[in-house]
matplotlib code that plots the C-alpha trace (Angstrom):
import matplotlib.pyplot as plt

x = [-145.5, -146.5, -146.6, -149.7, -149.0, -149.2, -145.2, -143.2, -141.5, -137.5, -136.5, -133.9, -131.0, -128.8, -125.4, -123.5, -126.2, -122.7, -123.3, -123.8, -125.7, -128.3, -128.6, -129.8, -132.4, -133.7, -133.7, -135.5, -138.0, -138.9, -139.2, -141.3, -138.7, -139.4, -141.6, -140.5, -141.8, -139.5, -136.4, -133.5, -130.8, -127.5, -124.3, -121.4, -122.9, -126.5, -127.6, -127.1, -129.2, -132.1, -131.8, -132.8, -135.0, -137.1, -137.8, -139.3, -141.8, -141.8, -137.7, -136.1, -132.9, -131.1, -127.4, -125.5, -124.6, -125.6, -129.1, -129.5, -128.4, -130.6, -133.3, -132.9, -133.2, -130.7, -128.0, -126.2, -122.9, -122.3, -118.5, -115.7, -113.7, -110.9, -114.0, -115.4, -113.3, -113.3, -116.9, -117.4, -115.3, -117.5, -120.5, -119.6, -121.3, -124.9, -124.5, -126.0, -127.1, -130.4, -129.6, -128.1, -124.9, -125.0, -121.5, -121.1, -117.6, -115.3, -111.7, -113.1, -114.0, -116.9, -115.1, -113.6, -116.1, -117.8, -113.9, -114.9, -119.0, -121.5, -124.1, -124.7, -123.0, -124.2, -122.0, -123.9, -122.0, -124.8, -124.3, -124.9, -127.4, -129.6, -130.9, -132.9, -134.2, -132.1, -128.7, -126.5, -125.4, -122.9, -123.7, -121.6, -123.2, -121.3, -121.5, -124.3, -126.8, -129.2, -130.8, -134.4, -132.5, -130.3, -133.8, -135.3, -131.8, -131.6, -135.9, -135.2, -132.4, -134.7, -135.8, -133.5, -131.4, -130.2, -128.1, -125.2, -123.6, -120.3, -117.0, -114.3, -112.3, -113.8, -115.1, -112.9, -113.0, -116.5, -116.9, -114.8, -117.5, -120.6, -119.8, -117.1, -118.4, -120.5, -117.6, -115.6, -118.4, -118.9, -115.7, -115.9, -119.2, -117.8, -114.6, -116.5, -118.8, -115.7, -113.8, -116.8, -117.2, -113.4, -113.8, -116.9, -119.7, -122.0, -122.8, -121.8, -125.4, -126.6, -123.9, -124.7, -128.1, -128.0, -125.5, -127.7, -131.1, -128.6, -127.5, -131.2, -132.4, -129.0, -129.9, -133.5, -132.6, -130.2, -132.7, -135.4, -132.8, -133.0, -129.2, -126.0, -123.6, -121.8, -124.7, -125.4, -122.1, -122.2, -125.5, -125.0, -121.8, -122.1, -119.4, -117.1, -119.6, -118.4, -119.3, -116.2, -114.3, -114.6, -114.6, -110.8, -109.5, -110.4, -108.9, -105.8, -106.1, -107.2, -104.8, -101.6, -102.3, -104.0, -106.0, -108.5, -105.9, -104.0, -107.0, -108.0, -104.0, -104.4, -107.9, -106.7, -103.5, -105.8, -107.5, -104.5, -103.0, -106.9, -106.7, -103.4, -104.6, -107.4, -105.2, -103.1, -105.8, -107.0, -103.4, -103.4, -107.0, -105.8, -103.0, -104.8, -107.2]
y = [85.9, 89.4, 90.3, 91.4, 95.0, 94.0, 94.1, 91.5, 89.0, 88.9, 85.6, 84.1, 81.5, 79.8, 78.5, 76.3, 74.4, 72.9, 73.2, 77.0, 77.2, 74.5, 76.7, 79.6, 78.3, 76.5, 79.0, 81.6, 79.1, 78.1, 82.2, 82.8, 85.5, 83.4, 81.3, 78.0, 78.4, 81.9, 80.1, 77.9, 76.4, 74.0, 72.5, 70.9, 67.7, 68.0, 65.1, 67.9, 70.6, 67.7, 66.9, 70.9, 70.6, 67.7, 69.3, 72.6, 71.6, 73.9, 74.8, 74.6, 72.6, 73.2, 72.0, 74.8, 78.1, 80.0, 78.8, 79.8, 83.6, 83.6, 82.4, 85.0, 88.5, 87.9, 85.6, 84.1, 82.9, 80.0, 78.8, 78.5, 81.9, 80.4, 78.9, 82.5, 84.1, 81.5, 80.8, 84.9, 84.7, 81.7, 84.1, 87.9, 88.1, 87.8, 89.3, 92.3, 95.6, 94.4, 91.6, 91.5, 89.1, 87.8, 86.9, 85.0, 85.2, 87.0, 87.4, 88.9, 92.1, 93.9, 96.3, 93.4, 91.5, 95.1, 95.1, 91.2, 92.1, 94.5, 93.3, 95.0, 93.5, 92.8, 90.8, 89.2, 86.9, 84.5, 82.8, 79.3, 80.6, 82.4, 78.7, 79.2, 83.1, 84.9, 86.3, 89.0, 88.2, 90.8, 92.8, 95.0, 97.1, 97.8, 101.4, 101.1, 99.9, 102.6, 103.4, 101.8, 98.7, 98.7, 98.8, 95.5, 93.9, 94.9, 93.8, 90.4, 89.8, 90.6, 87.2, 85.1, 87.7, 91.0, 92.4, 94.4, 96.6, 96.7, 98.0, 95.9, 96.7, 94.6, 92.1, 89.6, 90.5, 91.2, 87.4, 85.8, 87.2, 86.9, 83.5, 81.9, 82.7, 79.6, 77.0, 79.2, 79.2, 75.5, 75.2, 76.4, 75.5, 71.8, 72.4, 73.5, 70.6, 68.2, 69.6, 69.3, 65.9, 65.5, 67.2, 66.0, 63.1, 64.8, 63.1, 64.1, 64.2, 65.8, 68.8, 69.1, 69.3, 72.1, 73.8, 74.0, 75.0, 78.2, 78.7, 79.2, 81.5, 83.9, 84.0, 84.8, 87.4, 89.5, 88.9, 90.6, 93.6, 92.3, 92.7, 93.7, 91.2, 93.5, 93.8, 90.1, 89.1, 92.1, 91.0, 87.2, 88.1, 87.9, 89.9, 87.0, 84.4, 81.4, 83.0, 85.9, 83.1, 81.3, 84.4, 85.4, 81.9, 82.5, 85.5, 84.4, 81.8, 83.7, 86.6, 84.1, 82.4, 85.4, 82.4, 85.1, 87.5, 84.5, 83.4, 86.5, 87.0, 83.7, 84.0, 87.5, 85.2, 82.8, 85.6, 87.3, 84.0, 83.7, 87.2, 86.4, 83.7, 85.6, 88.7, 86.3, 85.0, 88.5, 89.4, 86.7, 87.6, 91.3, 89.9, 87.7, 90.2]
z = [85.2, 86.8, 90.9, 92.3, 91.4, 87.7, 87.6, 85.5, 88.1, 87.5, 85.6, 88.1, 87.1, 88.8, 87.8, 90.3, 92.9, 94.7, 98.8, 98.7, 95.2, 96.9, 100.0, 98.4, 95.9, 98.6, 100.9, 98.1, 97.2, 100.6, 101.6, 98.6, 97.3, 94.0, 91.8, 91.2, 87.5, 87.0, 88.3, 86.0, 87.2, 85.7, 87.1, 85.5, 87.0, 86.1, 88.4, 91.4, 89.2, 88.8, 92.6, 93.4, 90.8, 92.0, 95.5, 93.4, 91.1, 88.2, 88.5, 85.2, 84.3, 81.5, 80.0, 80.5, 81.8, 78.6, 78.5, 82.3, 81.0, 77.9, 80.2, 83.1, 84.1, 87.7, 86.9, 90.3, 89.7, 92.4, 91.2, 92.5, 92.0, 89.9, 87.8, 87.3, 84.7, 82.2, 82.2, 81.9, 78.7, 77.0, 78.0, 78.4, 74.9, 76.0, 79.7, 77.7, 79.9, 80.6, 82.6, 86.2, 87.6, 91.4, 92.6, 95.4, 96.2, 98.0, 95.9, 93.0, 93.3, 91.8, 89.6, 88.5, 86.8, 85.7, 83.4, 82.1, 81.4, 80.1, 82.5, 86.2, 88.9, 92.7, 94.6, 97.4, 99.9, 101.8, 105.3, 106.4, 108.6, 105.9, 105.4, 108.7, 106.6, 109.4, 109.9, 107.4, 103.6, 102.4, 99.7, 97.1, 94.3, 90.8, 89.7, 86.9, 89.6, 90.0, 93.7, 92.7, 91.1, 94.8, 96.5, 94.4, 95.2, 99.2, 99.2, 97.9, 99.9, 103.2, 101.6, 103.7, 105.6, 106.9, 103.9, 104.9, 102.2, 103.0, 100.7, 99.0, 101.8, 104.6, 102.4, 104.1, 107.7, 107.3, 105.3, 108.5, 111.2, 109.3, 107.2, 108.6, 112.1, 112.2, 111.3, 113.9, 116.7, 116.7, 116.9, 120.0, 121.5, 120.1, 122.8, 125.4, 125.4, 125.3, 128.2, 130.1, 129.3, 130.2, 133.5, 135.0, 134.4, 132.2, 129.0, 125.7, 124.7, 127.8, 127.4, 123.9, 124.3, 127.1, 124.9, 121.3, 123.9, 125.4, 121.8, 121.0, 123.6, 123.3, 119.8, 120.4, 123.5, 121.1, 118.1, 120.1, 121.3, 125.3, 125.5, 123.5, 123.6, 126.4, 128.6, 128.1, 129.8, 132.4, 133.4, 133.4, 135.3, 139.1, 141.3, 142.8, 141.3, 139.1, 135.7, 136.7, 137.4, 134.1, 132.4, 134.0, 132.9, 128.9, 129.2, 130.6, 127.8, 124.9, 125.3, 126.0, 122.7, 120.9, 118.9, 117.2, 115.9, 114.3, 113.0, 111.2, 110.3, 108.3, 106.8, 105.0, 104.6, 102.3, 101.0, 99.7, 97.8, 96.5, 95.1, 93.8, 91.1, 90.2, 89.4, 87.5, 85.4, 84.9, 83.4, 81.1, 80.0, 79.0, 77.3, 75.2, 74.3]

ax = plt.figure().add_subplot(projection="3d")
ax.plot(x, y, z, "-o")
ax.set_aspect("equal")
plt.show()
């Protein structure tokens, strides 16, 4: 199948379509990034691959992860990291030069997999919110990815999100704002709307309902470059009005309890015991080798 420009569209697979695998074929298909007829896909329970398959007509399951790589020009890799390795070893043999891997996660680092496979390497992290074709995906190139391959990568990526390429060394930091940030946001939101249930007679429903339209149009006024999120709060922010008010009590509270550096001490916490078993199974790899 060629583009309009007479150039041979990439071959895509898919190995993994667990909650995040899903997302991003979806997401692809749904954005046009892709044919339906260029795409394969497997999982360990195939029911899940034939599941994706049946909203995409033309989307190709096969058995097994090797047949996705024979198939396919990008490979993404959407496993669990501790499921990474050993797969690589059953297929490092035909991830030849000419074929590309898309990692998905976060403890194993580029370089890494560039010591397991012949194949380039691109490590793109998505976001929840990429379903909705907006918001950033994190992206880390291996050293044999030229600048023109970077460009087709970074274009297709536009897909769905904003790529940011980051380095190794933020990759968690940079994962907790841009991925985790959802979970941690409703969070949140999800408190604020309780407490005002708890301390006055709106509804559940109605508070929640105010909340996710605000939600909407802050998203939309920083979206369309209104506001930074500084001038945002300055401007909403009244001298001696209620908003100042509010605004002193979570600081009071926030800083007291310092919640948001204890919750980035224990996601690099995580992050550190998830790099630990990788590097382990990486050890034993060498050694058997």
């Amino acid at each position: 199948m060629f583009s309009k420009e007479g150039k041979r569209l990439k071959r895509i697979g898919f190995i993994g379509t667990g909650s995040m695998g899903k997302i991003i074929i979806d997401s692809f298909l749904e954005a046009h990034a892709m044919p339906p007829a260029n795409v394969t896909i497997t999982n360990r329970s195939l029911h899940k691959a034939h599941e994706v398959a049946s909203r995409h007509k033309g989307v190709t399951v096969v058995e097994d992860a090797q047949s996705v790589i024979e198939q396919s020009d990008w490979i993404f890799l959407c496993v669990r990291p501790l499921q990474m390795i050993p797969l690589l070893e059953e297929v490092d043999h035909i991830l030849t030069k000419d074929k590309t891997l898309i990692s998905i996660t976060s403890p194993i680092l580029v370089e890494e997999l560039e010591e397991i496979i012949s194949s380039h390497v691109v490590r793109f992290i998505p976001s929840i919110v990429n379903r909705g074709h907006e918001g950033p995906s994190l992206v880390t190139f291996g050293k044999t990815m030229s600048e023109e391959m970077k460009e087709e990568f970074l274009t297709f990526f536009q897909f769905i999100s904003r790529p940011e390429v980051i380095e190794d060394r933020i990759t968690r930091v940079a994962s907790d704002i841009g991925c985790c940030g959802p979970a941690f946001l409703s969070f949140l939101v999800e408190n604020i709307i309780q407490a005002a249930v708890d301390e006055t007679n709106i509804s559940k429903q109605e508070a929640t309902n105010i909340m996710e339209s605000m939600l909407i149009g802050y998203g939309e006024l920083l979206k369309q470059k209104h506001f930074t999120l500084e001038t945002l709060r300055e401007r909403v922010t009244v001298p001696g009005g209620v908003t100042g008010v509010g605004l002193e009590a979570l600081k009071e509270g926030i800083s007291t309890k310092k919640v948001f550096h204890q919750l980035f001490q224990k996601t690099h916490e995580k992050f550190d015991e998830d790099r630990f078993l990788v590097q382990k199974q990486l050890t034993i790899q060498e050694k058997e080798q």
